[in-house]
N, C-alpha and C positions, 0 to 999 in steps of 0.2 A: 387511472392515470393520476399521475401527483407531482405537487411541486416541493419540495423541499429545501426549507431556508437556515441555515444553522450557520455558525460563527465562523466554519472552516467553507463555508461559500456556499452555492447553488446547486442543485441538483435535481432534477424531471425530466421526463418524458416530452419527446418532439412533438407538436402541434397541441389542437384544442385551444382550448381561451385560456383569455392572460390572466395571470394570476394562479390559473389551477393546473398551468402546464409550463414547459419550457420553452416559451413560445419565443420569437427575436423580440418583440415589446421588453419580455422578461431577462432575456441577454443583452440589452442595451442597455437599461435600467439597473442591473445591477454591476454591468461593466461602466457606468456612468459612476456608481456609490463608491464601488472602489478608486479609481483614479479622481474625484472627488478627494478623496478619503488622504490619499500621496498629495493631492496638492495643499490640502489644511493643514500635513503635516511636516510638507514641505515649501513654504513660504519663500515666494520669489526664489524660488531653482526650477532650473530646464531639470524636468525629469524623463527619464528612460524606463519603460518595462518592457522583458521578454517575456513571448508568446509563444506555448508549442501546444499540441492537438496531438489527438492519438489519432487512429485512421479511419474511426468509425463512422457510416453513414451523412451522418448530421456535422459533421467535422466543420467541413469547408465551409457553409453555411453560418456556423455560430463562430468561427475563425474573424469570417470578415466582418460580422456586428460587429465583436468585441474589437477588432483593430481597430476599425474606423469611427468608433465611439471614441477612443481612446486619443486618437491625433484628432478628433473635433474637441475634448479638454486643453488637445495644445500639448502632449505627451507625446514622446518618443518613441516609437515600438522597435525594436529588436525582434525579424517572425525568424525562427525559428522553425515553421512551417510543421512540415509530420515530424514529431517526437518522441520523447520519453518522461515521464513526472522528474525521474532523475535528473536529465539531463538539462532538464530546463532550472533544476535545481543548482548546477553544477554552474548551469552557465552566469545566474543571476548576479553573483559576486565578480566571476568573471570580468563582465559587460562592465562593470560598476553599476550596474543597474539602482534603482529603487523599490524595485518589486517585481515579481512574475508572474503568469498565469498561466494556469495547465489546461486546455479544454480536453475534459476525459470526465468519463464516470464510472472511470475503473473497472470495478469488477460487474459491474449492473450489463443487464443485456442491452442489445444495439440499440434498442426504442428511446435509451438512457443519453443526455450527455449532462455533463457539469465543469463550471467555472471553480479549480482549487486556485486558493491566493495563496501568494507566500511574501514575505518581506524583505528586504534590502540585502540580508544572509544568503537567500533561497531557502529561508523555512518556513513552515506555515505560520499562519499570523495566530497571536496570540487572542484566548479570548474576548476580551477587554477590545481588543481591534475588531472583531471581527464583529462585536456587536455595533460597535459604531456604522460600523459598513449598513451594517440593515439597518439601522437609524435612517442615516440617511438616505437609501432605499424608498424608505417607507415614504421621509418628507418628500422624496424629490427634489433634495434639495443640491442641486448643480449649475454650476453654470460654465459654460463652454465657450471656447476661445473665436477670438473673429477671424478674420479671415490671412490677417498677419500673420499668425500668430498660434497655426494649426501644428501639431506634430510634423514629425516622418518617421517613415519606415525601413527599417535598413532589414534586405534576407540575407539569413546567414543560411546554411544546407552543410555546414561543416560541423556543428556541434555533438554530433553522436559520434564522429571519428575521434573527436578531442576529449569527450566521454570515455572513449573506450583508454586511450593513450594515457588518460590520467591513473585510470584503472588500473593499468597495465604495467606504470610507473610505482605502484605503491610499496613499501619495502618487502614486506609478505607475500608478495605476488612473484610467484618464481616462472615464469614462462621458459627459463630453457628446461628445471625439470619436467612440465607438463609437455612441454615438445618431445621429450626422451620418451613417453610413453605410449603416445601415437592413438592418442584415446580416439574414440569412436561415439559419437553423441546424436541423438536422436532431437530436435528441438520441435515442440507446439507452442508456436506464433501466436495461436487463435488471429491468425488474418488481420494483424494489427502492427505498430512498430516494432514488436519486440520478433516478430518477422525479421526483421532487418537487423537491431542492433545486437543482439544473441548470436548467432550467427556469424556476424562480420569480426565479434568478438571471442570467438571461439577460432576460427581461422584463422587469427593473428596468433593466438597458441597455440597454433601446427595441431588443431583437432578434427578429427572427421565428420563432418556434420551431415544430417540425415532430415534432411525439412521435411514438415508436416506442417501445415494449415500457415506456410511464413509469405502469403503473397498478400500484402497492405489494403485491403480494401475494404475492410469494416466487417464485411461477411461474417461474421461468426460463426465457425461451423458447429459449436455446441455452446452450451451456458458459460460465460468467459473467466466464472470464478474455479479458479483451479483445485478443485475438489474431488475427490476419487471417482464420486459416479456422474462425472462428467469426462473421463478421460481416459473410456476404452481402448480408444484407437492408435493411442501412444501407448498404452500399458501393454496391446499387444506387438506393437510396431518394435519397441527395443530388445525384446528374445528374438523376437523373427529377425532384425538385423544383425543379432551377437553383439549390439553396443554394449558398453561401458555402463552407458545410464541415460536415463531421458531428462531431460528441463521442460518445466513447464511457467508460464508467463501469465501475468493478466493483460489487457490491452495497454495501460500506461506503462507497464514493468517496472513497477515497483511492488509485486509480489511474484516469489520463484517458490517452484516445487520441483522434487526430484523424483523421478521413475528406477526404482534399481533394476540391475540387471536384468533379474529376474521378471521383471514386466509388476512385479509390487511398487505400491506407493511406497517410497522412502520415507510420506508424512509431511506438510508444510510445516506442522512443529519442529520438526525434526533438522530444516535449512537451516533454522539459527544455530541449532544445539550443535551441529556439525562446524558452520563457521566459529562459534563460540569457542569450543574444543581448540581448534587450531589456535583461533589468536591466543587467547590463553596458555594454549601451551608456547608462546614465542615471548609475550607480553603480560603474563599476568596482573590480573586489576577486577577491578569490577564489573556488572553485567546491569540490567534492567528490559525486561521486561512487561506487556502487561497484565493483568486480572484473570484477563481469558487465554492465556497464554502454558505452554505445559510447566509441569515440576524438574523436567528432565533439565532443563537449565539453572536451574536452581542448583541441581546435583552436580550438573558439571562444573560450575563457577565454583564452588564451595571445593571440589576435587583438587581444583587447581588452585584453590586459597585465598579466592576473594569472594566479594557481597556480593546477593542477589537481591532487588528489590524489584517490586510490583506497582506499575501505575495505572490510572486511570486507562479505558481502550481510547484510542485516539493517539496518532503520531506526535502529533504538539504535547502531549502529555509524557511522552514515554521521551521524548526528548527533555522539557523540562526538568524530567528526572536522571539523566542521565549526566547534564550538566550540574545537577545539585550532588551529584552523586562520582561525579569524574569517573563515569562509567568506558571503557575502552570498548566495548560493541553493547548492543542492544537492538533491540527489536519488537517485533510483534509476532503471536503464532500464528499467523495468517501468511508466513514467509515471507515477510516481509527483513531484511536485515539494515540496520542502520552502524557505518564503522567511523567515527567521527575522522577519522584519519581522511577519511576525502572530505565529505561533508554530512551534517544531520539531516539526512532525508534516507527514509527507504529505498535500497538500491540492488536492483536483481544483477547487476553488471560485478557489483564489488562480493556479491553471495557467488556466483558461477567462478569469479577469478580467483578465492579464497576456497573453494570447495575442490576446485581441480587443484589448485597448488598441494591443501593437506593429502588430496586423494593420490598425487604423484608420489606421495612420502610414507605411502600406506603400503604393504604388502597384502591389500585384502578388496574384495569388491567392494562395489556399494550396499550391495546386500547383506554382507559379513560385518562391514563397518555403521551399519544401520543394529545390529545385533549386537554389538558390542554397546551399547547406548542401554543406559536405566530405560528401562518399557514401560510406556503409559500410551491410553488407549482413549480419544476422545470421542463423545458424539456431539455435534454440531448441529441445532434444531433451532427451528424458530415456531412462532404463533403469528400469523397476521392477524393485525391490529384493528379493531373496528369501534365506533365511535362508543361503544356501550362497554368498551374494556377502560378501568381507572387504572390507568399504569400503578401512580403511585403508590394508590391505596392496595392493590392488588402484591407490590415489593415490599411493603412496610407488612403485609399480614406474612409473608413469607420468609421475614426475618424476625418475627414475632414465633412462628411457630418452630422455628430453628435458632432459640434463643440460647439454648444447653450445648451450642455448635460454635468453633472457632466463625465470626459474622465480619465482613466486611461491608462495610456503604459508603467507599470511594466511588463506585461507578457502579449504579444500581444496588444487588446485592450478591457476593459472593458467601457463599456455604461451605467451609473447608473440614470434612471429616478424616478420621485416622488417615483414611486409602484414598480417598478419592476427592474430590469436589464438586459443586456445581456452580455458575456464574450464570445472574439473570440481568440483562440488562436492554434498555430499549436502545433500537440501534439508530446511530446519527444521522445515516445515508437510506433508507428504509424505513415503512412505516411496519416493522414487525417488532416483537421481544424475539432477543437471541436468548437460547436456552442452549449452554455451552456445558457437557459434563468432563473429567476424565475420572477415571480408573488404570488398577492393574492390570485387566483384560476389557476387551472390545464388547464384552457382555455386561460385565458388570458396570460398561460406561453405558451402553446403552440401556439396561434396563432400571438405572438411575434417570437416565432421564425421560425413560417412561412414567417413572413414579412421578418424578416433578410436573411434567406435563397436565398430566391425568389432578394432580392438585391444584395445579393453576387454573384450568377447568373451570375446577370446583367453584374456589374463591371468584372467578370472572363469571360465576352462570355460564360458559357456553360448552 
């Protein structure tokens, strides 16, 4: 069990002792650092933050710390109650808020929850803030309002319908063609909001929806991160029904996957490279992605005549750049899609409205239009982490020995050969190294990153 502290917020496992878990001492505390944090840098203003939760276990529990931390600073809360990352992204400018918080640990299984921050936009804080937060974490340094002088809390239960509407509103979202075609959709919830917002969002574009795991209770019925050998049950579920294609969600929904027809992974690389395709073909401009992210976006941006560039892994970075970059979509290959056109936040609502619109305008399945895409083939591995492994020194010998290789060290290190790559880097939300490869084929991605493995090994003794 572990606590983890990093500039994009808190993240541990439920119970155990303070300090080495996510215990309520540890969710007061750092819901104390943050609105701390809005009041130093907001002097003598009534501030406002919206609050959403995804549905998991620990939800309700770490909901009402953080509220009620929050209105004993003498802040405003806005709950928002069961949510979406998105939506609570969408709402924060909304509200005119001053900031928001998502309680969710994304893709970490149920034992998991965490505090993401975002700023006055709805986007995540930058690093420079986010170190502050833990600063003052550390001092404890707060002080909280008297009894005049407390917050309130206003519920709102209407923000995922207004999510969806904005969605729905956006120019490239053609909902009378997607109605014309009377699609048939298969959706896995994993027993979290996007149970609910998928769904209500897909029924509003006249689609047929096929629930699988979409009842709100946390339950997770398999590991939440949407990954192929996590997602039998949908991969068999959409041949068996004749759907169109399957969606798949993490517990916040801000990562989508698609199932084609054929009950294959369509790829979570592959959600961007599909939304990408479309907008560019309506809007052409630029794209951004990050590190560990496929080539196949690279190829499609360039097809249709604009940049691709590469950031650091992390949403605040691949935004960054996108804004340095006047990128018109972007993303992460974790299916994550970001369309500045609503707002910079990864958004599974504005990847499903954008994927069924191009797919109305296609004469081809999912499976056909998953083929017509440059093929790249990734494996996705990790190493947990133990006290006797030196990160650093363990990246710095592994770009030393790949020194005659195109070398990156924006985020860890990435290895880009003729065909293929690899990207080593430690992960933010986790105590493991991701070891991320692709290739042209599913072997040769894999048995690259057996080689790398088996050397890292080496270099770490274990």
């Amino acid at each position: 069990m572990t606590l983890i502290k990093s500039i994009s917020g808190i993240r541990g496992t439920i119970g155990g002792k303070v300090g080495d878990n996510l215990t309520p001492v540890d969710a007061v505390k750092f819901a104390s650092a943050y609105g701390t944090f809005l009041k130093n840098s907001n002097i003598n203003k009534e501030l406002t933050v919206v609050i959403g939760r995804d549905a998991r276990i620990s939800g309700p529990m770490i909901h009402n710390l953080v509220v009620q931390t929050l209105v004993g600073l003498g802040i405003n809360v806005v709950d928002l109650g069961l949510s979406t990352t998105p939506t609570v992204e969408v709402a924060v400018p909304l509200e005119k808020a001053d900031g928001g918080i998502i309680l969710t640990a994304s893709h970490n299984p149920k034992q998991w929850n965490a505090l993401k921050l975002l700023n006055e936009k709805g986007e995540f804080l930058s690093g420079d803030d986010g170190a502050q937060i833990l600063e003052l974490a550390e001092a404890e340094a707060f002080d909280f309002a008297d009894v005049d002088s407390l917050g309130t809390i206003i519920h709102r239960d209407d923000y995922m319908d207004i999510h969806i509407d904005k969605v729905l509103d956006l120019p490239l979202v053609d909902v009378e063609a997607v109605k014309k075609k009377n699609f048939k959709v298969v959706v896995d919830g994993v027993n979290s909001s996007g149970g609910i917002i998928i769904p209500n969002l897909l029924r509003k574009m006249g689609v047929e929806v096929v629930e699988l795991y979409c009842e709100p209770n946390g339950d997770f019925p398999h590991n939440p991160e949407p990954l192929k050998e996590h997602l039998g049950a949908i991969c068999e579920l959409v041949p068996k029904e004749n759907a169109d294609f399957g969606i798949v969600v993490d517990p916040d929904v801000d990562r989508l996957a698609f199932i084609s027809n054929d009950g294959e992974m369509f790829g979570e690389e592959y959600t961007l490279v599909a939304c990408a395709d479309y907008v560019l073909s309506k809007t052409p401009g630029n794209t951004v992605s990050n590190l560990s992210s496929s080539r196949a976006l690279r190829d499609i941006t360039e097809k249709h005549g604009g940049h691709y560039a590469a950031s650091a892994v992390g949403e605040v970075n691949v935004v960054e750049l996108m804004k340095k970059n006047h990128a018109i979509i972007g993303g992460e290959g974790n299916g994550g899609i970001i369309y500045p056109e609503l707002h910079y936040g990864r958004d599974s609502l504005v990847g499903v409205a954008l994927f069924l619109t191009y797919l109305a305008n296609q004469e081809k399945t999912v499976a056909e239009l998953k083929a017509s895409y440059p093929q790249y083939y990734m494996s996705k591995n990790k190493i947990e982490l133990t006290p006797k492994i030196n990160v650093d020194m363990l990246l710095e010998q592994m770009a030393e020995n790949y020194s005659n290789q195109d070398i990156s060290t924006i985020d860890g290190v990435k290895i880009d050969f003729a065909t293929s790559w690899v990207h080593l880097r430690k992960s933010n939300t986790e105590p493991i190294i991701r070891i991320y490869t692709e290739a042209p084929t599913q072997d040769d991605a894999d048995g690259l990153a057996s080689r790398i493995i088996e050397e890292i090994k080496v270099i770490a003794g274990i």
